[in-house]
Backbone atoms as SQL, in Angstrom:
CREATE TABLE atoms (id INTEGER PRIMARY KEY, chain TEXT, resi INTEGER, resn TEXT, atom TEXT, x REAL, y REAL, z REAL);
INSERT INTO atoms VALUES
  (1, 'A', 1, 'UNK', 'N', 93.006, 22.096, 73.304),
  (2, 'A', 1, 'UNK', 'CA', 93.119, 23.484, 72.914),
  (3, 'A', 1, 'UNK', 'C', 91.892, 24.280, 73.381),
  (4, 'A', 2, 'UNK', 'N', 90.719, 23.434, 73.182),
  (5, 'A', 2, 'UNK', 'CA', 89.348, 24.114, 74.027),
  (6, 'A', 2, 'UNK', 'C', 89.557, 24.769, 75.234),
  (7, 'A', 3, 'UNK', 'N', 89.741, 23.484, 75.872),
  (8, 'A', 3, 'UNK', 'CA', 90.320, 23.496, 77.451),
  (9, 'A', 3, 'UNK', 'C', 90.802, 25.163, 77.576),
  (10, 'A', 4, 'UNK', 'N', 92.246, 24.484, 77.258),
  (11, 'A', 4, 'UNK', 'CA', 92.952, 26.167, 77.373),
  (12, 'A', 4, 'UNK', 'C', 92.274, 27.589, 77.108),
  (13, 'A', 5, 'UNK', 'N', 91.546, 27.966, 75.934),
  (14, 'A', 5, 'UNK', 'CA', 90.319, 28.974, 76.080),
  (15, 'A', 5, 'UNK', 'C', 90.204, 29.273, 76.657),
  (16, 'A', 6, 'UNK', 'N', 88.846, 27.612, 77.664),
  (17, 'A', 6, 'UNK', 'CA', 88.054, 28.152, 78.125),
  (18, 'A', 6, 'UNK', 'C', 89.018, 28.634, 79.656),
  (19, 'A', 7, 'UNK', 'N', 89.746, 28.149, 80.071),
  (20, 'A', 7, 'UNK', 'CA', 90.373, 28.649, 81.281),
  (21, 'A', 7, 'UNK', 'C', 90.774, 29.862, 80.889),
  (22, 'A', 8, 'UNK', 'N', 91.652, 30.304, 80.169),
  (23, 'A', 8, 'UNK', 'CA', 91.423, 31.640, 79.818),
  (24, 'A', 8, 'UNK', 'C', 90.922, 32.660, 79.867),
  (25, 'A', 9, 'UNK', 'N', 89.869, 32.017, 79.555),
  (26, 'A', 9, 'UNK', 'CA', 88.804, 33.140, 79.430),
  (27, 'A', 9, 'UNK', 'C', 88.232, 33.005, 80.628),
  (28, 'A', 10, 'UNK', 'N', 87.707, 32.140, 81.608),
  (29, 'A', 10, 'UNK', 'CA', 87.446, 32.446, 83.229),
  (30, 'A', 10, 'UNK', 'C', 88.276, 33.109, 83.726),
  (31, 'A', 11, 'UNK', 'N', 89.878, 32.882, 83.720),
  (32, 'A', 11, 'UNK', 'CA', 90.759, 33.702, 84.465),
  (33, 'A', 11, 'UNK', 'C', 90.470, 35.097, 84.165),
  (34, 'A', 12, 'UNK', 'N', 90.085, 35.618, 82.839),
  (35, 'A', 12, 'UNK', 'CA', 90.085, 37.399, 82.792),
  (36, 'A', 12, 'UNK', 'C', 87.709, 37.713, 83.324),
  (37, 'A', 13, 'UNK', 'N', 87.544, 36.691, 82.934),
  (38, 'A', 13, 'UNK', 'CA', 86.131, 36.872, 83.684),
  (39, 'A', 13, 'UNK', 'C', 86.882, 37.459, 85.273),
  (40, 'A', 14, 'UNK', 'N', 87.144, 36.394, 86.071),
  (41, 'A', 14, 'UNK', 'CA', 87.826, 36.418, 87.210),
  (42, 'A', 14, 'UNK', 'C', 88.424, 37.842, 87.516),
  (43, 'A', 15, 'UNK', 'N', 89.198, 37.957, 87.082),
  (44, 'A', 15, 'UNK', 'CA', 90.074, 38.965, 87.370),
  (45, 'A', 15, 'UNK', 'C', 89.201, 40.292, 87.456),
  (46, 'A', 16, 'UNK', 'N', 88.620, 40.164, 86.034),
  (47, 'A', 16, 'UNK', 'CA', 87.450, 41.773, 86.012),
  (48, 'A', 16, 'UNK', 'C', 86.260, 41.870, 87.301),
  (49, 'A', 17, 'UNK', 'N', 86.145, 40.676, 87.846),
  (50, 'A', 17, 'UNK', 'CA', 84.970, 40.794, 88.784),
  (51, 'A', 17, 'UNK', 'C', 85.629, 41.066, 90.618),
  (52, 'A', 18, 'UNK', 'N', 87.203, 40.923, 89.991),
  (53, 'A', 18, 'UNK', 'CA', 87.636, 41.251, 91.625),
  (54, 'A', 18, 'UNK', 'C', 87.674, 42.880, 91.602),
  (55, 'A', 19, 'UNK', 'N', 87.436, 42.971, 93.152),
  (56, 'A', 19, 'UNK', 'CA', 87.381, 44.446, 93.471),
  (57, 'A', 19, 'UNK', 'C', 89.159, 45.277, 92.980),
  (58, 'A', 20, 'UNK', 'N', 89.328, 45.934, 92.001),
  (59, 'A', 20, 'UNK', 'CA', 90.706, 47.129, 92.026),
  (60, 'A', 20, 'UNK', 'C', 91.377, 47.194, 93.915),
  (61, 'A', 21, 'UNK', 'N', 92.787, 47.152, 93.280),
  (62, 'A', 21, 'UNK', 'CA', 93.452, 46.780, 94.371),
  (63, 'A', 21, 'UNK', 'C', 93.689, 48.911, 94.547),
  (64, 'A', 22, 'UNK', 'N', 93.229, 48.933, 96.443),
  (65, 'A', 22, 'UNK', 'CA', 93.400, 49.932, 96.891),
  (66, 'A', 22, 'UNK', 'C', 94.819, 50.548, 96.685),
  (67, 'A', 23, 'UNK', 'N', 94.839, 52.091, 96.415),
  (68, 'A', 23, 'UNK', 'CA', 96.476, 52.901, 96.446),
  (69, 'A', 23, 'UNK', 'C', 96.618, 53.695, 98.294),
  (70, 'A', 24, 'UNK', 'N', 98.206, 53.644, 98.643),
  (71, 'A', 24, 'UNK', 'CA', 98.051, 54.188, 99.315),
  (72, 'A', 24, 'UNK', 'C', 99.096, 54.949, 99.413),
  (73, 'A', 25, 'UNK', 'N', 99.186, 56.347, 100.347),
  (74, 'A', 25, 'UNK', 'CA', 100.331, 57.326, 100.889),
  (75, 'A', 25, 'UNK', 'C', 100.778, 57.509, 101.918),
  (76, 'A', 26, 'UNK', 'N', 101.965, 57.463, 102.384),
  (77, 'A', 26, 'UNK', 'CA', 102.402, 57.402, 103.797),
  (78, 'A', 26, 'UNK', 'C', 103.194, 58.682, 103.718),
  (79, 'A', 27, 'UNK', 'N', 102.586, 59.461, 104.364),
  (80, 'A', 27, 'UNK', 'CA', 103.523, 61.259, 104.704),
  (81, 'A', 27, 'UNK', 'C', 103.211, 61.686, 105.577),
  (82, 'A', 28, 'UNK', 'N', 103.780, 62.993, 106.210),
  (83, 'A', 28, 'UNK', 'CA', 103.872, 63.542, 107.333),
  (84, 'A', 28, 'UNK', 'C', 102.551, 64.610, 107.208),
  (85, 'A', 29, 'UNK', 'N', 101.882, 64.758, 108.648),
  (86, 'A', 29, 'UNK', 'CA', 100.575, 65.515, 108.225),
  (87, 'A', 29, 'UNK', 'C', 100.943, 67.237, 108.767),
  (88, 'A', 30, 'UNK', 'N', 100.863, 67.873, 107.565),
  (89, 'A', 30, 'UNK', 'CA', 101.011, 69.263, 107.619),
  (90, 'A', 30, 'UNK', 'C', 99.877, 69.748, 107.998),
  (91, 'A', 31, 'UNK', 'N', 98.513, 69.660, 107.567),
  (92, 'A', 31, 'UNK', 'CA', 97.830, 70.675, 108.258),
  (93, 'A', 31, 'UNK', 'C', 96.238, 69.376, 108.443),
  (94, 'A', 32, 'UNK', 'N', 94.788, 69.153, 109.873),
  (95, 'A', 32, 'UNK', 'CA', 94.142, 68.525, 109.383),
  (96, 'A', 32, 'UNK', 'C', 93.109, 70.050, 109.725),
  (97, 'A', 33, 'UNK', 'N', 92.006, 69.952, 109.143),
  (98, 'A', 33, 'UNK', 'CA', 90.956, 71.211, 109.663),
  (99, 'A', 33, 'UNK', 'C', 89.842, 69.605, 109.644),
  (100, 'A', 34, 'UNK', 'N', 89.238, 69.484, 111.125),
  (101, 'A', 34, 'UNK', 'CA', 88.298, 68.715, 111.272),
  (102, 'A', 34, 'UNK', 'C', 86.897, 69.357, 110.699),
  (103, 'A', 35, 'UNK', 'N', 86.476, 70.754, 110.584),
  (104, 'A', 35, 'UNK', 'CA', 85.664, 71.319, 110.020),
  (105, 'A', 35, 'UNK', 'C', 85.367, 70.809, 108.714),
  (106, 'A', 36, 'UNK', 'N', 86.092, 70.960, 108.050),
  (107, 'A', 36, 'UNK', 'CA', 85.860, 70.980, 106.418),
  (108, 'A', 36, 'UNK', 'C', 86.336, 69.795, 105.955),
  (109, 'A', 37, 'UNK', 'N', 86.864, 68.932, 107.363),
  (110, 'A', 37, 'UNK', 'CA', 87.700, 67.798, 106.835),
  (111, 'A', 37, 'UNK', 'C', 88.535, 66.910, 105.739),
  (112, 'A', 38, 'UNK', 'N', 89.766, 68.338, 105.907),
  (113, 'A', 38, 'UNK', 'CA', 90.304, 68.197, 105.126),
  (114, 'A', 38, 'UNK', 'C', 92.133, 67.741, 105.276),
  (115, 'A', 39, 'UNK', 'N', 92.805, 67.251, 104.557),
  (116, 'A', 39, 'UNK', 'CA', 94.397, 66.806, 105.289),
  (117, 'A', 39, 'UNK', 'C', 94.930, 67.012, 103.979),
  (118, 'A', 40, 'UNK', 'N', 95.885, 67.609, 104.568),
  (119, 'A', 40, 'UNK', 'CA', 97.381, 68.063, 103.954),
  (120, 'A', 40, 'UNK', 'C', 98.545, 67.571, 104.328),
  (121, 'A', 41, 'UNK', 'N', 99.302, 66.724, 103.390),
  (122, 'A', 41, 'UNK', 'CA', 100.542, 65.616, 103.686),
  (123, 'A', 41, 'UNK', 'C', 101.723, 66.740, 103.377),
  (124, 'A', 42, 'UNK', 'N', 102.649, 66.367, 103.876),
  (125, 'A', 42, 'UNK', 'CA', 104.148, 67.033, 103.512),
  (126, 'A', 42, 'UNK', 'C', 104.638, 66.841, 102.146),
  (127, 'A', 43, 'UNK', 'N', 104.088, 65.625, 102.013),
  (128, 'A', 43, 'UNK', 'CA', 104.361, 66.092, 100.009),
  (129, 'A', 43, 'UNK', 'C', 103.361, 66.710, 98.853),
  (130, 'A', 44, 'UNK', 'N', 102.449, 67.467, 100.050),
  (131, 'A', 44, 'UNK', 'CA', 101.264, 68.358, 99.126),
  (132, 'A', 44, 'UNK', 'C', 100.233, 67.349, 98.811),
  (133, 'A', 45, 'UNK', 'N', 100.511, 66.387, 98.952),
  (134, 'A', 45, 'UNK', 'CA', 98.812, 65.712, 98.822),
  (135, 'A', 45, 'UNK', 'C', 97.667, 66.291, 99.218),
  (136, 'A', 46, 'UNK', 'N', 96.522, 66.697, 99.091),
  (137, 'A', 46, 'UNK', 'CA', 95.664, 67.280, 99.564),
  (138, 'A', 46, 'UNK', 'C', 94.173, 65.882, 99.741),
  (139, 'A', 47, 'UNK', 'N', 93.345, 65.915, 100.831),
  (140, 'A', 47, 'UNK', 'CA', 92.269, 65.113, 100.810),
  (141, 'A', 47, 'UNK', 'C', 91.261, 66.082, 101.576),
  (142, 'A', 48, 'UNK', 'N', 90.295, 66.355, 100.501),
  (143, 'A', 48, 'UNK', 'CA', 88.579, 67.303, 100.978),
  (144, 'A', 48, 'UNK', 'C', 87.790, 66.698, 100.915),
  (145, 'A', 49, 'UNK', 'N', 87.160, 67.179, 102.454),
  (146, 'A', 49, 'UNK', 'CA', 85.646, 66.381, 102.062),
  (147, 'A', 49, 'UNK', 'C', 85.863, 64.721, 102.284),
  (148, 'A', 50, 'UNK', 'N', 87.055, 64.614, 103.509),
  (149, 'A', 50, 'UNK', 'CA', 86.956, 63.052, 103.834),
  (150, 'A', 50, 'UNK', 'C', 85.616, 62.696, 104.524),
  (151, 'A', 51, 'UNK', 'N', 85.013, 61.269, 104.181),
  (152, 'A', 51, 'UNK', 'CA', 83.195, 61.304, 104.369),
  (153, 'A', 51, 'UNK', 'C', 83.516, 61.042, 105.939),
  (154, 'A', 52, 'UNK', 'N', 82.473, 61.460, 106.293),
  (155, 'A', 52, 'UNK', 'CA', 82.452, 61.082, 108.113),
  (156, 'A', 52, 'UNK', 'C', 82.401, 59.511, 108.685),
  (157, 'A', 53, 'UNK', 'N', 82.455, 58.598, 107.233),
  (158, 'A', 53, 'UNK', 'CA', 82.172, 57.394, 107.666),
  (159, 'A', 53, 'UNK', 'C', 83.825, 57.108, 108.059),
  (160, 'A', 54, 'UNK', 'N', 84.482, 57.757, 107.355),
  (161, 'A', 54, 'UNK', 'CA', 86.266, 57.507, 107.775),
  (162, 'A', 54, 'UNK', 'C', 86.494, 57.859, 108.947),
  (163, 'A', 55, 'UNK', 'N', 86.948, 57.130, 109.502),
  (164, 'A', 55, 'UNK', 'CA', 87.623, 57.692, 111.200),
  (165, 'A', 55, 'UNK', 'C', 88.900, 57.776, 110.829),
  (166, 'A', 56, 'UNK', 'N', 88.865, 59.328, 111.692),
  (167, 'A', 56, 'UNK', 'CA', 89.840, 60.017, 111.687),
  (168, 'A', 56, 'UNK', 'C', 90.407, 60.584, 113.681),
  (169, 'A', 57, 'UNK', 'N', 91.443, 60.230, 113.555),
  (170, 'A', 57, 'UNK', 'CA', 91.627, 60.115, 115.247),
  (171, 'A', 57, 'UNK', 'C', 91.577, 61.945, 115.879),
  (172, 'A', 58, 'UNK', 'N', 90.339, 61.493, 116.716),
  (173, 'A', 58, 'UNK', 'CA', 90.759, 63.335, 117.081),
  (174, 'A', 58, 'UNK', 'C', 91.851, 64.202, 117.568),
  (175, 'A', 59, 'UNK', 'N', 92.630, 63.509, 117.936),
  (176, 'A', 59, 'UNK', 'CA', 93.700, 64.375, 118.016),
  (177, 'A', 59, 'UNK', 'C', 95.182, 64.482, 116.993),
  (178, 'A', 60, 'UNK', 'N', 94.771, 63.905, 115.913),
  (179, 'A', 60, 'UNK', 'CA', 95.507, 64.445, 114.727),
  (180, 'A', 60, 'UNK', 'C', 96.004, 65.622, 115.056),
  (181, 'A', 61, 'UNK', 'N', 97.594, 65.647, 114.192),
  (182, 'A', 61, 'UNK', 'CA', 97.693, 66.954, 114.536),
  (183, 'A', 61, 'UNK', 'C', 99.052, 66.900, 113.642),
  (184, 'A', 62, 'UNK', 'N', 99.697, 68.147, 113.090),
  (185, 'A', 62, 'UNK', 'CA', 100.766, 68.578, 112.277),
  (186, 'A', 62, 'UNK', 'C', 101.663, 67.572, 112.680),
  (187, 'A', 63, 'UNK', 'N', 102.306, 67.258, 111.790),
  (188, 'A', 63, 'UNK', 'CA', 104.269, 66.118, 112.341),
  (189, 'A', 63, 'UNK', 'C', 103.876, 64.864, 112.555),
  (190, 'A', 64, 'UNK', 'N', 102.289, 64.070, 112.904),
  (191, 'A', 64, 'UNK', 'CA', 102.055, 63.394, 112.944),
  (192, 'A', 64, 'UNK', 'C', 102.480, 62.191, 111.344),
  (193, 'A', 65, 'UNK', 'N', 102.612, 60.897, 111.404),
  (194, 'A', 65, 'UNK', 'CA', 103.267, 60.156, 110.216),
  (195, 'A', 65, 'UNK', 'C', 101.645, 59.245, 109.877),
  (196, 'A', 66, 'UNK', 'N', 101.067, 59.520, 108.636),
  (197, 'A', 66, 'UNK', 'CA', 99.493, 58.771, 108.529),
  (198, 'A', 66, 'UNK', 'C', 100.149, 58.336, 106.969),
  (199, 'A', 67, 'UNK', 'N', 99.610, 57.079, 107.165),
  (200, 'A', 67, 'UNK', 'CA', 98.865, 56.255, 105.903),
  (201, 'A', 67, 'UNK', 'C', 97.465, 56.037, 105.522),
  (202, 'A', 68, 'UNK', 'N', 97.263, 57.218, 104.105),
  (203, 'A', 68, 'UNK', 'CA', 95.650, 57.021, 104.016),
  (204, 'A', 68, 'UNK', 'C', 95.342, 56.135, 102.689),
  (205, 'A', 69, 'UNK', 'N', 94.768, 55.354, 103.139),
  (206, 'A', 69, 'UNK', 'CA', 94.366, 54.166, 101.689),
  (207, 'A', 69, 'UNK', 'C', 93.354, 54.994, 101.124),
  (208, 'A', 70, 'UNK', 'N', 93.087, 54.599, 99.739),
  (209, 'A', 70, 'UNK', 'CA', 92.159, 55.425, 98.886),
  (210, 'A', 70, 'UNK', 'C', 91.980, 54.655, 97.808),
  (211, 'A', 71, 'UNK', 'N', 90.792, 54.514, 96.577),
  (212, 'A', 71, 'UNK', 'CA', 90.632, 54.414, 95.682),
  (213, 'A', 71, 'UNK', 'C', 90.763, 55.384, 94.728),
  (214, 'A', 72, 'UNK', 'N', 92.050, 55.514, 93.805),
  (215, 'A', 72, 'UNK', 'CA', 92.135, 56.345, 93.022),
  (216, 'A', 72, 'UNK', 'C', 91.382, 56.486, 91.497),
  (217, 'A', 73, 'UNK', 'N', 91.635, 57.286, 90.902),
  (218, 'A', 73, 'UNK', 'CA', 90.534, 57.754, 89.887),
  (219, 'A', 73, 'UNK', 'C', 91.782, 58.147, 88.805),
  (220, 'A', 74, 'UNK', 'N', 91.029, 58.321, 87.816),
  (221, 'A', 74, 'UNK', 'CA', 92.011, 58.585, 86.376),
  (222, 'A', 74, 'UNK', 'C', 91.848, 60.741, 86.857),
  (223, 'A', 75, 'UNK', 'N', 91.401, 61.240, 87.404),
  (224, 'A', 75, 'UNK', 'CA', 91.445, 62.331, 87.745),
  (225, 'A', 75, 'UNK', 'C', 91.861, 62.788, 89.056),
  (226, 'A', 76, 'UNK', 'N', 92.265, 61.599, 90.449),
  (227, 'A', 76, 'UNK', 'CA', 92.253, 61.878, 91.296),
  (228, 'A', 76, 'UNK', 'C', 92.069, 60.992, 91.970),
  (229, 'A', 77, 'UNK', 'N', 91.288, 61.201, 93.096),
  (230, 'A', 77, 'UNK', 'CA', 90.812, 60.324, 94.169),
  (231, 'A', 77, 'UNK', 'C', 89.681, 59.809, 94.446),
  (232, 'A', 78, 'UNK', 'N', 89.115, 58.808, 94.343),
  (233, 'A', 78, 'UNK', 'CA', 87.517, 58.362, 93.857),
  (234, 'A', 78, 'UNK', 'C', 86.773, 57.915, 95.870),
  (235, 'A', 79, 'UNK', 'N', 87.618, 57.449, 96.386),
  (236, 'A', 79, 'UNK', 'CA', 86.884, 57.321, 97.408),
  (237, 'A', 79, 'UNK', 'C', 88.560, 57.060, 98.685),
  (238, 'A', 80, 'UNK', 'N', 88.322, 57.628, 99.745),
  (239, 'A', 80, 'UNK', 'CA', 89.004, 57.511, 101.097),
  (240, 'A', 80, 'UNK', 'C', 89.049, 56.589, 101.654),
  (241, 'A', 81, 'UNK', 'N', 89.437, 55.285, 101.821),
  (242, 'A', 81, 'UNK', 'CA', 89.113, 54.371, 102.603),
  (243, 'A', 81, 'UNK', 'C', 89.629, 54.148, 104.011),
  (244, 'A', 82, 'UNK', 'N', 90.089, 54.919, 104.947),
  (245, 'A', 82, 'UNK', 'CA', 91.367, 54.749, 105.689),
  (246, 'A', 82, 'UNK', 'C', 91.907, 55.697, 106.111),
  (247, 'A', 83, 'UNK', 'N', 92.698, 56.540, 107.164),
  (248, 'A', 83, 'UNK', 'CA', 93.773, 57.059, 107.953),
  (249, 'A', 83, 'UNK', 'C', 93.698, 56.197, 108.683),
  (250, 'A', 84, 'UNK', 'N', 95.026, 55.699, 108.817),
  (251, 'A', 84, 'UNK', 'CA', 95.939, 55.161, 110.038),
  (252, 'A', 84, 'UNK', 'C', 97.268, 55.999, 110.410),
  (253, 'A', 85, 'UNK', 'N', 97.592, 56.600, 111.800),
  (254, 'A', 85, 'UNK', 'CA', 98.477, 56.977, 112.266),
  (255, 'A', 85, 'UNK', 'C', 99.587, 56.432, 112.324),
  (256, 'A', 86, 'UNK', 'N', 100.799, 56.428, 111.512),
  (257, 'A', 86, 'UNK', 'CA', 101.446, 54.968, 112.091),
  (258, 'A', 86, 'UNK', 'C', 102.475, 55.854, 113.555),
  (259, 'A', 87, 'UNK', 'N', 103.620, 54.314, 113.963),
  (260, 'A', 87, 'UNK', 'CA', 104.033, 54.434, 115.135),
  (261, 'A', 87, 'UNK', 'C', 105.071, 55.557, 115.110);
């Protein structure tokens, strides 16, 4: 019965020390402004202020189909990890 516990209780140790599994969105890109770097999906998603460490392909452009991974937040969006263009 120990036994069982203690595995137990490593498995949720475990679990709390893995990194939160990334969210992501796949939509059509309505508007990008490389200035202010910002993207607008066809279902109104909005992303400001993507950090410059994200590559973002320069020739983005409206109608294009992107999947952007992100770490989400109980308010939003906590960090960008990602645009990929898909095919």
């Amino acid at each position: 019965m120990a036994l069982r516990g203690f595995v137990f209780g490593a498995a949720l140790l475990v679990a709390g020390v893995l990194p939160a599994a990334a969210d992501s969105v796949t939509s059509t890109v309505t508007s990008w402004n490389p200035g202010s770097r910002t993207l607008v999906l066809g279902d109104m998603s909005q992303f400001q202020d993507i950090s410059e460490d994200v590559f973002v392909p320069e020739d983005l452009a409206a109608g294009q189909t992107v999947t952007v991974t992100f770490e989400g937040a109980e308010d939003g969006v906590d960090a960008i990890l990602a645009i990929e263009v898909q095919p």
